[in-house]
C-alpha positions in Angstrom: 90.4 42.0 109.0 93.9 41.5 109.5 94.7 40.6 113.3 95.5 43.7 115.0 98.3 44.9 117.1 97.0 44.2 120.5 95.8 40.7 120.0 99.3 40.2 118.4 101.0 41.9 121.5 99.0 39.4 123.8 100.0 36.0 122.0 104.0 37.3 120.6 104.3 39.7 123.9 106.0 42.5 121.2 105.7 43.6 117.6 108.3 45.0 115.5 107.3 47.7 112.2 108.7 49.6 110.7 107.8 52.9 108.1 106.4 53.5 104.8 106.7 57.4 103.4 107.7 56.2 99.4 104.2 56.1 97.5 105.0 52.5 96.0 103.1 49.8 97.7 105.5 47.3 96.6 107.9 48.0 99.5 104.6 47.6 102.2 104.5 43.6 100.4 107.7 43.4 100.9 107.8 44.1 104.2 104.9 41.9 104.7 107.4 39.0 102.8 110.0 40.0 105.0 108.3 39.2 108.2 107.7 42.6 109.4 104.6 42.4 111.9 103.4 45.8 110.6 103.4 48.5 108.5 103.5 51.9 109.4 102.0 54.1 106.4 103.2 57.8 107.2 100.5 60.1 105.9 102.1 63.1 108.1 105.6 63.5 106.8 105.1 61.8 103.2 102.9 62.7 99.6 101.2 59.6 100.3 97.4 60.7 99.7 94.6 58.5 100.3 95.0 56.5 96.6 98.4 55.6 97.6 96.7 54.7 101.5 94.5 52.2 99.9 97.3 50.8 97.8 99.6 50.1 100.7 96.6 48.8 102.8 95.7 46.0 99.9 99.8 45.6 99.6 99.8 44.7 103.4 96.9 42.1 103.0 99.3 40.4 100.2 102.2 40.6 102.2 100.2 39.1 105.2 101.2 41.9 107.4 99.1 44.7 110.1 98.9 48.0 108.3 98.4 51.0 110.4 98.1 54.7 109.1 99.2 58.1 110.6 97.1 60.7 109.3 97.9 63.9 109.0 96.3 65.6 112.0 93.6 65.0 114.9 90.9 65.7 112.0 87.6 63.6 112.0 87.3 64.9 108.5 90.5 63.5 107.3 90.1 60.3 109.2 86.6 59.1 108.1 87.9 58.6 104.5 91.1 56.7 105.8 89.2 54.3 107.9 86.8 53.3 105.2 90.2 51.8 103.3 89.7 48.7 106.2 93.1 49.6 107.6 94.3 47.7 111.1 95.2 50.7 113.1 95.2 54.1 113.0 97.7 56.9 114.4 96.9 60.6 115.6 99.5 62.7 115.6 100.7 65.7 118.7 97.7 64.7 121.2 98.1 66.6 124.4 94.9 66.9 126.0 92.2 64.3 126.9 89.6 66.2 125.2 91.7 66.0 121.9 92.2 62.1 123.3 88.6 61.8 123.1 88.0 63.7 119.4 90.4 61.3 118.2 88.6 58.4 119.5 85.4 59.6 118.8 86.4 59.9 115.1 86.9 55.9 115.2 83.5 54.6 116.7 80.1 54.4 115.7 77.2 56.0 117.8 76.6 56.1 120.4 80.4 55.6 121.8 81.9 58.0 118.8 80.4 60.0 116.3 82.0 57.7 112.6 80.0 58.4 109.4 78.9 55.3 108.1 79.8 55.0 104.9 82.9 51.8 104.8 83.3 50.5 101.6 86.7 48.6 101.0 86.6 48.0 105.0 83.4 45.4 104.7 85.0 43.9 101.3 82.4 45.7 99.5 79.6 43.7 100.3 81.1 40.6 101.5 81.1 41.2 105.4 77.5 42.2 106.7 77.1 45.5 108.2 75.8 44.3 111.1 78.9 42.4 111.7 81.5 44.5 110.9 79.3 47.7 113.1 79.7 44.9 116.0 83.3 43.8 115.2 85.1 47.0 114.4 85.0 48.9 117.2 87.2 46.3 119.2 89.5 44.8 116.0 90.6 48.4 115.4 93.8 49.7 116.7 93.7 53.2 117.8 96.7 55.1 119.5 97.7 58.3 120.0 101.6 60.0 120.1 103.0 61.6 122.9 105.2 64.5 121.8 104.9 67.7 124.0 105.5 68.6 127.3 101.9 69.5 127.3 101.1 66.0 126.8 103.0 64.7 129.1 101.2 67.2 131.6 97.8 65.6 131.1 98.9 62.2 130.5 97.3 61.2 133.4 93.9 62.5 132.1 94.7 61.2 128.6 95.0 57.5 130.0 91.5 57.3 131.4 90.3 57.6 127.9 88.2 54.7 126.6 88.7 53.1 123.5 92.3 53.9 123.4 94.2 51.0 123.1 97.3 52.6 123.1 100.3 55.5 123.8 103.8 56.3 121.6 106.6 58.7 122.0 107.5 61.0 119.3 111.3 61.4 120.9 112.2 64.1 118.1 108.9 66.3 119.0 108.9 65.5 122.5 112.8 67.1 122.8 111.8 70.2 120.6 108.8 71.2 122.9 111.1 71.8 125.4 113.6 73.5 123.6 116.3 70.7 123.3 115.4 69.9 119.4 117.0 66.5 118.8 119.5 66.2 122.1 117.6 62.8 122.8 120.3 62.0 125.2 119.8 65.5 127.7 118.8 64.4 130.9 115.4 66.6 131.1 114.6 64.3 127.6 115.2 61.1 129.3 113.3 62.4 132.4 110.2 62.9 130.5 110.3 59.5 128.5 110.9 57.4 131.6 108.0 59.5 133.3 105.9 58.4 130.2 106.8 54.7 130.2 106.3 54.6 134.2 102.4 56.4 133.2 101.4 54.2 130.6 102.9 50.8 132.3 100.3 51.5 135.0 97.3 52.0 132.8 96.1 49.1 130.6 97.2 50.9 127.1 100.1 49.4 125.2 103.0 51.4 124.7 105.3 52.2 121.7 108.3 54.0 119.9 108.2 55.4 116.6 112.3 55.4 115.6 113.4 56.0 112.2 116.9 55.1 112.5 118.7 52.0 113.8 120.5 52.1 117.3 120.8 49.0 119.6 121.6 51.2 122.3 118.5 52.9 122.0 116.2 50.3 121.6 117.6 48.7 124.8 116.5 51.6 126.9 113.4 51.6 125.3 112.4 48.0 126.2 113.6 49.1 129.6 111.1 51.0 129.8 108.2 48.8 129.2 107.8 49.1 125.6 104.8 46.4 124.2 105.9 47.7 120.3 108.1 50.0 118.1 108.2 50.8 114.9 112.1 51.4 113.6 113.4 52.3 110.4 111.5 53.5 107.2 112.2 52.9 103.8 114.0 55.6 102.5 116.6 54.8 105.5 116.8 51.0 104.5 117.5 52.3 100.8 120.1 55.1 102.6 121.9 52.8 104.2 121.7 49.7 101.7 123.3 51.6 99.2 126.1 53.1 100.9 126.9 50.0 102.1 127.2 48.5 99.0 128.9 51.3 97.2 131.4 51.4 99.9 132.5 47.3 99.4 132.6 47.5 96.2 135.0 50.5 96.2 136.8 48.7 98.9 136.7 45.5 96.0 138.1 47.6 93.2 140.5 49.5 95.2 142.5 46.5 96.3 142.6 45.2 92.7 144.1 48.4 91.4 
């Protein structure tokens, strides 16, 4: 197994990913080539289903990079099947209680601290890694974090932090700003209130904590790392295609325009 997201966090002190909603694994090599330290594969907001999950997992072993999936919901039925595929990490969406803290976590671990099928297949290379091993191994090498992104959540975050197992807390700054009624004004000063109040949380505890940002702002990051941030994940690949080809169909506009 690919090292995962806290061991890298310890020895590089952050790690920078970024998103994967396009079906073709190609991009998640890429990334991997590019130096990306992982892979976000979106599961929620994407047609990705879990052929495509298992082709972006294998493209983030060639690419040498940490592949984490966000499935669709807080669903041990829809994250058994994910976890077989041997990804790094796994992501649970809109978790605002400790109870749903601990159904998520629960989903990940084998009795008697969870309640996992058994059934991996890709995860122990078919065969190749002993099931004794990888029942003793995978409960610490996989990455397991939750997203913050309702007032209710930041309500029990306190409870939600005692949970065991979980290695780790992100913001969701879009969903966060909607529960409140302030949809996207990520700048509103009740918005900002409740992020610091999460960052100030989590720093105390001994989870890691994380942004999930799909566009590029310097500004923005900067506040982020501010507030205590171990990781974020920023960008995605429809954005980096977005703003690739503008770019380039704007200078070379500019290029024939001056030679008119």
């Amino acid at each position: 197994m690919i090292q995962n997201l806290n061991k890298l966090i310890k020895r590089k002190k952050y790690a920078i990913g970024t998103h994967v909603y396009y079906r073709d694994c190609s991009i998640t090599e890429l990334y991997g080539d590019i130096g990306y330290d992982f892979v976000w594969i979106d599961t929620e907001h994407s047609t990705i289903d879990i052929k495509e999950v298992q082709r972006h997992i294998i493209a983030a072993r060639a690419g040498g990079v940490i592949s984490v999936v966000r499935v669709r919901w807080n669903d041990p039925v829809l994250v058994k099947p994910i976890l077989e595929l041997g990804p790094s990490g796994i992501i649970f969406p809109f978790v605002n209680t400790a109870k749903e803290a601990k159904k998520a976590i629960g989903s990940c671990l084998y009795p008697p601290k969870g309640f996992r099928g058994f059934g991996p297949r890709r995860a122990i290379k078919y065969g190749l890694i002993k099931e004794k091993e990888y029942i003793n191994d995978v409960n610490k090498n996989l990455w397991k974090a939750i997203q913050v992104e309702h007032i209710e959540a930041v309500n029990n975050l306190d409870e939600i932090l005692e949970v065991e197992e979980l290695d780790s807390i992100l913001v969701g700054p879009y969903d966060l700003s909607g529960s409140i009624g302030l949809l996207g004004q990520l700048e509103h000063p009740r918005v900002l209130e409740l992020m610091d109040e999460i960052g100030e949380k989590v720093l105390k505890s001994d989870k890691t904590f994380g942004v999930a940002l799909d566009t590029y702002n310097p500004k923005v990051i900067e506040k982020w790392i501010k507030r205590g941030i171990d990781w974020i994940c920023i960008g995605a690949d429809f954005a980096h295609i977005l703003n690739g080809a503008q770019k380039y169909l704007n200078l070379t506009n500019r290029i024939f325009q001056k030679n008119l």
